[in-house]
C-alpha positions in Angstrom: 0.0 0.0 0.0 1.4 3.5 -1.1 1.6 6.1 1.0 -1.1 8.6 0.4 -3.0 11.9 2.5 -6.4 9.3 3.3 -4.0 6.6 4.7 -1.8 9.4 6.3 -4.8 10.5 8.3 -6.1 7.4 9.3 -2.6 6.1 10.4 -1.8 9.4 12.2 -4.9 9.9 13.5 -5.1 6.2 15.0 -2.0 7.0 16.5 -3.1 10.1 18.3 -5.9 8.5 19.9 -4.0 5.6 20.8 -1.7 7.6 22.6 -3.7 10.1 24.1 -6.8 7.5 25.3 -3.9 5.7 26.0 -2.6 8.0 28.9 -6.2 8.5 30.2 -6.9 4.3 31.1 -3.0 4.8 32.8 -4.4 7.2 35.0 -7.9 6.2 35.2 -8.4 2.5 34.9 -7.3 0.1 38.4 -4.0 -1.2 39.0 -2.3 0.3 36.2 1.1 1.5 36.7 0.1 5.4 36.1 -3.3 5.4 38.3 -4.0 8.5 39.9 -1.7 10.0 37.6 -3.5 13.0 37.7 -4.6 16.1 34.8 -0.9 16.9 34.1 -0.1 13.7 33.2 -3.3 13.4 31.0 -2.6 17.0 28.8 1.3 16.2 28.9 0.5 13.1 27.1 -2.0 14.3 24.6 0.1 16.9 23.4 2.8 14.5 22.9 0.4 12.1 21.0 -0.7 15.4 18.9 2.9 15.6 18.1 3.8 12.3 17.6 0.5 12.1 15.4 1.8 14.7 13.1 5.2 13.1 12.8 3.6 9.5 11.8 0.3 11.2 9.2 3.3 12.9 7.7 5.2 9.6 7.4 2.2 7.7 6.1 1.6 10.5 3.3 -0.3 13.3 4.5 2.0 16.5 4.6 -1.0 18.5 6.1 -1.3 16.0 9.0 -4.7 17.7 10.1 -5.6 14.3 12.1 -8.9 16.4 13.3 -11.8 17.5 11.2 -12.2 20.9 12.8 -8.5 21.9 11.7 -9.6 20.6 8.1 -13.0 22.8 7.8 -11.4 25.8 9.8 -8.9 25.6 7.1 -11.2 25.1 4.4 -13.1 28.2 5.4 -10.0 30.0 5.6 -8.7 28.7 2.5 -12.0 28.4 0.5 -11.0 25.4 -0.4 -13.1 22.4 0.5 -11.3 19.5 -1.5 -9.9 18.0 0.9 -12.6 17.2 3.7 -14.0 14.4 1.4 -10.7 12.3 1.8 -10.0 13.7 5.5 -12.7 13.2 7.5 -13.4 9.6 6.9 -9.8 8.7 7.3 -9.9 10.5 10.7 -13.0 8.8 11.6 -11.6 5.4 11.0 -8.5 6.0 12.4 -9.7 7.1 15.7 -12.0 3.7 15.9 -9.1 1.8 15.1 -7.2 4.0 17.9 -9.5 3.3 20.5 -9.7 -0.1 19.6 -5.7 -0.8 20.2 -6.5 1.1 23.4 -9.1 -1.1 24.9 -6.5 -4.1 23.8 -3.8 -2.5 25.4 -5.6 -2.4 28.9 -7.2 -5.4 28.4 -6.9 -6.8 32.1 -8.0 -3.7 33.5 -11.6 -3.1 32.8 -12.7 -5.7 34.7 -10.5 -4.6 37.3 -12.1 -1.3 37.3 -15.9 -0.8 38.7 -16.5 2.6 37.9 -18.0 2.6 34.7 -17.8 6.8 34.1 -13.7 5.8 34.1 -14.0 3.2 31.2 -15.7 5.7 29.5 -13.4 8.0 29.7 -10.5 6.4 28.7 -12.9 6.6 25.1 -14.9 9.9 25.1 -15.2 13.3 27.1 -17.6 14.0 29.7 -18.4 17.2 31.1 -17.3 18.4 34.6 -20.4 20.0 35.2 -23.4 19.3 32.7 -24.8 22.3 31.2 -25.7 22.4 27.3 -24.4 25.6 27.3 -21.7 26.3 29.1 -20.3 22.6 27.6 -20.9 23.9 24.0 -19.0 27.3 24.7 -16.2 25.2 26.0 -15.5 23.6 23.1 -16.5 26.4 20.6 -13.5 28.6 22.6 -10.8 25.9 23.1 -11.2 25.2 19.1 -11.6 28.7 18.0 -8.0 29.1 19.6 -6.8 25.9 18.5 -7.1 27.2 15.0 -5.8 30.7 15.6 -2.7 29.0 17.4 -2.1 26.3 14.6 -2.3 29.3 11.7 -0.1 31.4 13.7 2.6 28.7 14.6 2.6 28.0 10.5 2.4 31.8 9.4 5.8 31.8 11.7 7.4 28.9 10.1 7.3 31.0 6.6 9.5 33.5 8.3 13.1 33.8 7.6 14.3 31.6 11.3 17.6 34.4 11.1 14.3 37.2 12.1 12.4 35.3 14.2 10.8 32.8 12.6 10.4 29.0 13.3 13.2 26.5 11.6 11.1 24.0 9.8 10.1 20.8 11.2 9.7 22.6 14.7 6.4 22.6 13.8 4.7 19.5 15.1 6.6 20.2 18.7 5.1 24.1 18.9 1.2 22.2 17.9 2.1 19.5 20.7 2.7 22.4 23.2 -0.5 24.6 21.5 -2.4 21.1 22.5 -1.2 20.6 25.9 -1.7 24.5 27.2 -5.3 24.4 26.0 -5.9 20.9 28.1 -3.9 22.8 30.8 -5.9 26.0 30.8 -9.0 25.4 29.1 -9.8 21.3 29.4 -11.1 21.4 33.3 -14.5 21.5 32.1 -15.0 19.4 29.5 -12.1 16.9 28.7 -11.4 19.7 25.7 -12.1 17.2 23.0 -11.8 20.0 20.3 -11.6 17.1 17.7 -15.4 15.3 16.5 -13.5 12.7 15.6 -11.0 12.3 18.8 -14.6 12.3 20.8 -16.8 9.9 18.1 -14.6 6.9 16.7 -13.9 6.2 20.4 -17.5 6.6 21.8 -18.5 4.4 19.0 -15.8 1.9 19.5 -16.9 1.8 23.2 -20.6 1.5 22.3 -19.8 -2.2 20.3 -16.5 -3.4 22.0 -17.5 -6.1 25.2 -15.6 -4.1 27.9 -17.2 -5.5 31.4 -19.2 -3.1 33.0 -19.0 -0.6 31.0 -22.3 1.2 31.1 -23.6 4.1 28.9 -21.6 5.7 25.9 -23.3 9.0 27.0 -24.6 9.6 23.2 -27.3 12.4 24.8 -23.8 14.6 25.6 -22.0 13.3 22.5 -23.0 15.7 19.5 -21.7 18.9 21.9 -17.8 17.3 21.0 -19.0 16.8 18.1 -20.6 20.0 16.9 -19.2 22.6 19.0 -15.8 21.9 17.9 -16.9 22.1 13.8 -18.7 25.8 14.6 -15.3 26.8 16.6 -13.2 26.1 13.3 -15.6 27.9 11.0 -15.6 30.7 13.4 -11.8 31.0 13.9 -11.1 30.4 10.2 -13.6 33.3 9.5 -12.0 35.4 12.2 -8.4 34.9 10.4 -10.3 35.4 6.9 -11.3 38.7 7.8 -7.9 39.9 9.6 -4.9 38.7 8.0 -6.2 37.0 4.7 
């Protein structure tokens, strides 16, 4: 199989999710090495799985490495160029089943050693600190209108000569690691900042059909706010850089 952009999102967006669901069931799940881990240790390790992500979609043949729908539309509103959500967004989709998947393998022994069935859940999909439609939605809309605004700025600085300030290339994926990582530091306390439909839906699917013990609701009457909220953020945010600096 050739390398090619659909099989370089699905690979690097498998890989995200496996990582960053991955360091949720260390922290979460029973008798795990990393329980009670705590929030740093979750955003630490999704922003490395961002990273790494990038690093592997780019290896597998997709140099745009969105591995999130909302940083495809808010740069196909910015752009106004649409082409590529057709191929994107299902390779995202599948790859983040597939992620979740190698996840619930990975921890195999520990759902059943783990009773709380909000925690297996969460090792898949977001839940809200406190439930409220709207305060949940404008979570998400924030945390993915900045997302977008960060990622275009961190690129607009990597076409700058590096000698007067701007970004040497292949820093890149590091700097959208770290953009990743202060929005779960600052802005995730409320929500789980999915700021990905996909990051939130493949693995909320995959824990609706996979035989985990216990495991309880998927929650699908709170899934369309990470789903939703986080599209409307990128339209906004690629809007908001249309009409400034494009």
């Amino acid at each position: 199989m050739q390398p090619s952009p659909f099989i370089g999102e699905l690979v690097g967006t498998m890989v995200l999710i496996l990582l960053g669901n991955g360091v949720v069931a260390n922290v979460v799940l029973n008798k795990t090495k990393g329980q009670n881990g705590g929030w740093i240790v979750i955003t630490a390790g999704w922003g490395f799985a961002v990273m790494i992500g990038v690093f592997v979609a780019n290896a597998f043949g997709s140099a745009a490495a969105h591995l999130n729908p909302a940083v495809t539309v808010g740069f196909a509103v910015l752009r106004q160029d649409y082409s590529l959500i057709s191929t994107f967004l299902p390779a995202q989709l599948i790859g983040a089943f597939l992620g979740a998947v190698l996840v619930y393998l990975q921890y195999l022994p520990h759902w059943r050693a783990t009773e709380d069935p909000g925690a297996k859940l969460a090792c898949f999909a977001t839940d809200p600190a406190i439930r409220s439609t709207g305060g949940n939605f404008i979570s998400e809309f924030i945390a993915t209108v900045l997302l977008i605004i960060g990622i275009v700025a961190i690129g607009y600085a990597g076409t700058s000569d590096p000698e007067k300030g701007g970004i040497p290339s292949g820093v890149a994926p590091y700097l959208v690691g770290m953009l990743v990582w202060s929005l779960g530091l600052s802005l995730g306390g409320t929500t789980g900042y999915a700021i990905n439909p996909v990051r939130d839906l493949g693995p909320r699917l995959a824990h609706a059909l996979l035989p985990i013990p216990g495991k309880g609701t998927s929650d699908w009457g709170y899934g369309w706010i990470p789903v939703v909220a986080p599209i409307v953020g990128a339209i906004v945010g690629g809007l908001l850089l249309r009409f400034f600096y494009f």
